[in-house]
N, C-alpha and C positions, 0 to 999 in steps of 0.2 A: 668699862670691861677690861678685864687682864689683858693684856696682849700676849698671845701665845706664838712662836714662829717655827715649835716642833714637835712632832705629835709620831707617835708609834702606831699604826693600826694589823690589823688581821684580816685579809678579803676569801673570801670562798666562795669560788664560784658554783653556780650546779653541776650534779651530776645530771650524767645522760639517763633520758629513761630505758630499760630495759627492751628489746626486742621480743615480740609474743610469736609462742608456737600453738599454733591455731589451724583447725582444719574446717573447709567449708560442708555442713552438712543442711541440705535442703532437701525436702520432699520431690520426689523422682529424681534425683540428682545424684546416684549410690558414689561416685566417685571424683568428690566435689576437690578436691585436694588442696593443699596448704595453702592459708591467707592470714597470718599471722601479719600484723602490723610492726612497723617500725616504733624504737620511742623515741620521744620527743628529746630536738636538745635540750641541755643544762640553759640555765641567764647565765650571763656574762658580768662580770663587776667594773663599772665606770666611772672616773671620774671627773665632774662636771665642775668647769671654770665659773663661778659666780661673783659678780663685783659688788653685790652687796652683802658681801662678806668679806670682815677684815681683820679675821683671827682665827688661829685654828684648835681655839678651846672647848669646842662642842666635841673634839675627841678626845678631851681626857675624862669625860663621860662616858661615851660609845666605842668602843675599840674592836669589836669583830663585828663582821658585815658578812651577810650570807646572802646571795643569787637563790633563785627557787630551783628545784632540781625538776627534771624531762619527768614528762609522766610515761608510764608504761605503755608499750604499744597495745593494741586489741584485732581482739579478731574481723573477718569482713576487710580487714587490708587496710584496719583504722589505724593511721600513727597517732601517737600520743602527742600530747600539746606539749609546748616548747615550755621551759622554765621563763617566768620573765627577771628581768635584767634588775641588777641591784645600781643605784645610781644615788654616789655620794657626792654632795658640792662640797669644792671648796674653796678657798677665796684664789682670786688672780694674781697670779705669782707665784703660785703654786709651784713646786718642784720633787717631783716623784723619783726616790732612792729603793733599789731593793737592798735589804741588808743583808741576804746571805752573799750577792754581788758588789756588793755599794756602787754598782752601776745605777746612771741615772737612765729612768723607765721613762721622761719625758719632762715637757717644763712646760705646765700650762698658765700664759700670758696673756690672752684673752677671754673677752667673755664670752662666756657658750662655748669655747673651745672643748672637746670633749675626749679622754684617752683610757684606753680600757688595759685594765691593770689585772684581770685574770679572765682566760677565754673559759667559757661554758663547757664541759662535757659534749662529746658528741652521742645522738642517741644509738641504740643497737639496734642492728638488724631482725626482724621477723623472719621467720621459716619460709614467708614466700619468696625471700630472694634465693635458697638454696635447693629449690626444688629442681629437677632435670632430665635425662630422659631414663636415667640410672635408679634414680633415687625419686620417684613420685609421691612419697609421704615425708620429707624430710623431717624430723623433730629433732630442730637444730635452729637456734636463735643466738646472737650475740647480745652480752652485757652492754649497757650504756657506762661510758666511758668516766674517769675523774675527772671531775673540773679541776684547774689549777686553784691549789691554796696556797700565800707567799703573804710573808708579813711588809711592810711597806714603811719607811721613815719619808712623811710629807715636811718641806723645808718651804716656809713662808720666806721668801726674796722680796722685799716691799721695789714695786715698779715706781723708781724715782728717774728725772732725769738730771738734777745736783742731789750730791752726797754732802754733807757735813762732817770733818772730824777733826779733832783736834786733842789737848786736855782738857782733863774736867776743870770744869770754870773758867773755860776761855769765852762763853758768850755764846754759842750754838743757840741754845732754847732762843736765849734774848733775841738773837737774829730771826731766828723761823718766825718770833713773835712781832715783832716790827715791820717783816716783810710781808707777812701772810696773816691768815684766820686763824692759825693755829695757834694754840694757848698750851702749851709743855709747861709742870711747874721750872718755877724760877728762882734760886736761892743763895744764900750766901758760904753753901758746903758743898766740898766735891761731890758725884755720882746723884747729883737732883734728877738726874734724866735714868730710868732704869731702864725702859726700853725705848723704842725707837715710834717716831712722830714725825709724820706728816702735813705740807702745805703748798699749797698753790699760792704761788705769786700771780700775781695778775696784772701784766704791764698794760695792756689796753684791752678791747670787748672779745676780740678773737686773737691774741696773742696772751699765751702765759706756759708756766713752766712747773713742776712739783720739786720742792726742796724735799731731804730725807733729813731728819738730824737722828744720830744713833749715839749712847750712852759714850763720855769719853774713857777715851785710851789713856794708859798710862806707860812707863818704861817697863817693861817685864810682863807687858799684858799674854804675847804670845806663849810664856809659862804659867797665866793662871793668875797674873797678879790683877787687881781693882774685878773689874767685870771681865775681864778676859778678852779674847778674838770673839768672841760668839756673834755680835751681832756685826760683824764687817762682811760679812757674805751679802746685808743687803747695799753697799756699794758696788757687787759685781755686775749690776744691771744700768747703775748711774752711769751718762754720757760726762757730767764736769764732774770733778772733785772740788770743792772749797775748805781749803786747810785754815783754821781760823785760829790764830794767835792771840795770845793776850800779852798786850804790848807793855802792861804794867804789874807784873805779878808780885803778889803779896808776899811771896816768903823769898824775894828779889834773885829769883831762878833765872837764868839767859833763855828767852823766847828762842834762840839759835839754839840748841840743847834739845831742847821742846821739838820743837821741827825735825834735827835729825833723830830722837827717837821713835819720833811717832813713824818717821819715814823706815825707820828701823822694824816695826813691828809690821810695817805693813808689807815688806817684802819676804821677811816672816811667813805670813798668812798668807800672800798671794803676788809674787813679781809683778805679777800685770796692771794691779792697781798702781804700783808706782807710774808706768809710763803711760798712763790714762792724763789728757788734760786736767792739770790743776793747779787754781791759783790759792794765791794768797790774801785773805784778809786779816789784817792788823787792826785786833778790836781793841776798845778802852781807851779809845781816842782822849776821851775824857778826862782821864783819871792823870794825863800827862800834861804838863805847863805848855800855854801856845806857842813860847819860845824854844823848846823843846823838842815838838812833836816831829817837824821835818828832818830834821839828824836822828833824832832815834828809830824814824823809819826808815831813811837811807841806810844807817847801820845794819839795820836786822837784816835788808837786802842785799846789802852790798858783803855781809859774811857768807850766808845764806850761800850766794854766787846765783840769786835768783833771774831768771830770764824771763820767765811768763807771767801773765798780769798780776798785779797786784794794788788792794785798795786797804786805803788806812780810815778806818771807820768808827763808829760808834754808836755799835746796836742799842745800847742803853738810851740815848737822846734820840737816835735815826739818823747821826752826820753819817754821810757818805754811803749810806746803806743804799739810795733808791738810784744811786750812780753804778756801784755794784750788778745789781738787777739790771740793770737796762744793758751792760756789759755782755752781761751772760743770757739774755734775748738776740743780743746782737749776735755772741756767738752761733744762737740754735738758728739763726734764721741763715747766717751765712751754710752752715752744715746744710741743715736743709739745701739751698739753692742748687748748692755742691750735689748734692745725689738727684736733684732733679735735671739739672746739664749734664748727668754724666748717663742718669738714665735714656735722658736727647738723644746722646751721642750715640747709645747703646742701638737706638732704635735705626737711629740713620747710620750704621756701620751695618747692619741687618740689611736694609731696604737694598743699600748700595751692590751688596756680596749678592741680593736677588737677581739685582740686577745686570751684574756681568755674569751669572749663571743662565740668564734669559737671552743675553748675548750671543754667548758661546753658542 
């Protein structure tokens, strides 16, 4: 299936149903007076976080979505039945922009998460609310109200927790493929990858992590050049970065070059990804003489001025790749521990502060 990660829609909610002017008239009863019912609200437009869903190409089919509108009120003081609810899924990671705002309206990241993106009409009043000691036949009902109509740009953010990026043909695909289930094609020409792919590593039965690999960058991407910035917004949600080098490039370009433009493009598009953890792998381990290999990685590092980890690998055979991985377990596990001591703390700095308040 395509991968789609933008999609335009149109939601509209219900309107309100109308309020009825209605008078009670029953046998012996000459001055039965107004019982006009209220109407029904509008539905409401929702939309629903689903995880088995993992594209959002079913709207470039379906593009307006309509809520049922309130039904009229009635006489006898009957309100009218409510509009029911329009309820669209969409995949997790979902992220909801209005475009007359380009505010974001929410960011649905779980499943069943649910967030409603136009409220219903309310319905109108019946005549029996405006009857009084003045006015005992009122015939006088309020309209049910507009429901909100607003067009909507839904932005697919794939929920990874490492990013992959690099240039094209540094080895990405080959990586996710070596480490994971995933199978990206694999080729001997730039831009193989056009959108972005997904994989779970799995270092043991309940410890594992999701790689993202997304289409490479080039120098000028943030102008439009190769594939562009488009798909580095699903980085904003990865906790590592893996910047993957190719340590032996064919048209004998400096890996150091490579590195500061991509770092270039990326603060470009987003500062913050620069200062998000990320290492370095140095792939095509292979393709360099074994006398070689340790000075041409010290080199790339030591221009670089690199401080944070770094592994010299070769997704192609698997050298060094499941060293990598266990790395970056290592890292999620110490984080983790990190927020569950600090949540500890949270709790016993709470209990304590009860307690010199039970004190006092």
């Amino acid at each position: 299936m395509k991968f789609v990660d933008e999609a335009l829609i149109h939601v509209h909610a219900g309107n309100g149903g109308n309020g009825c002017v209605s008078f009670r008239r029953e046998k012996f009863i000459p001055f039965g007076g107004p019982d006009g019912g209220d109407g029904g609200d509008g539905g409401s437009v929702w939309l629903l976080a689903d995880e088995n869903l993992n594209t959002l190409v079913d709207f470039r089919h379906q593009r307006v979505f309509r809520a049922q509108r309130g039904q009229n009120g009635m006489g006898r003081q009957m309100s009218g039945r409510g509009g029911e609810d329009c309820v669209i899924r969409v995949p997790v990671g979902t992220e909801v922009v209005g475009t007359e705002t380009a505010e974001s309206l929410g960011d649905l990241t779980a499943h069943g998460q649910r967030l409603r993106v136009a409220a219903g009409g309310e319905g109108g009043r019946g005549n029996v609310h405006f009857k009084s000691s003045v006015n005992r036949a009122p015939r006088r009902a309020t309209p049910g109200r507009e429901g909100d109509a607003r067009e909507l740009r839904l932005e697919l953010k794939l929920l990874a927790d490492v990013g992959l990026l690099g240039f094209p043909n540094a080895g990405k695909s080959t990586f996710i493929r070596a480490v994971s289930a995933a199978t990206p094609r694999v080729a001997d020409y730039p831009f193989t990858t056009l959108h972005p792919h997904l994989g779970v590593v799995r270092i043991e039965t309940d410890k594992s992590f999701v790689v993202a690999d997304i289409p490479g960058l080039i120098e000028g991407a943030a102008e439009g050049a190769g594939l562009g910035i488009q798909f580095l917004k699903h980085l904003s949600r990865t906790h590592l970065l893996l910047h993957v080098v190719d340590m032996a490039p064919q048209d004998d370009s400096d890996p150091v070059q490579q590195v500061r433009a991509i770092e270039a493009e990326l603060e470009h598009f987003d500062a913050r990804l620069l200062q998000r953890p990320r290492w370095l792998l140095l792939n095509k381990l292979d393709l360099v003489p074994h006398e070689q290999r340790a000075q041409r990685a010290a080199r790339i590092v030591a221009d670089l001025g690199w401080t944070a980890p770094w592994f010299a690998i070769s997704a192609a055979v698997r050298e060094g790749t499941w060293d990598a991985c266990l790395a970056v377990q290592r890292f999620f596990d110490a984080e983790r521990k990190a927020r569950e001591e600090a949540a500890a703390a949270a709790v016993d700095l709470r209990f304590a502060a009860h307690g010199d308040e039970a004190g006092a």
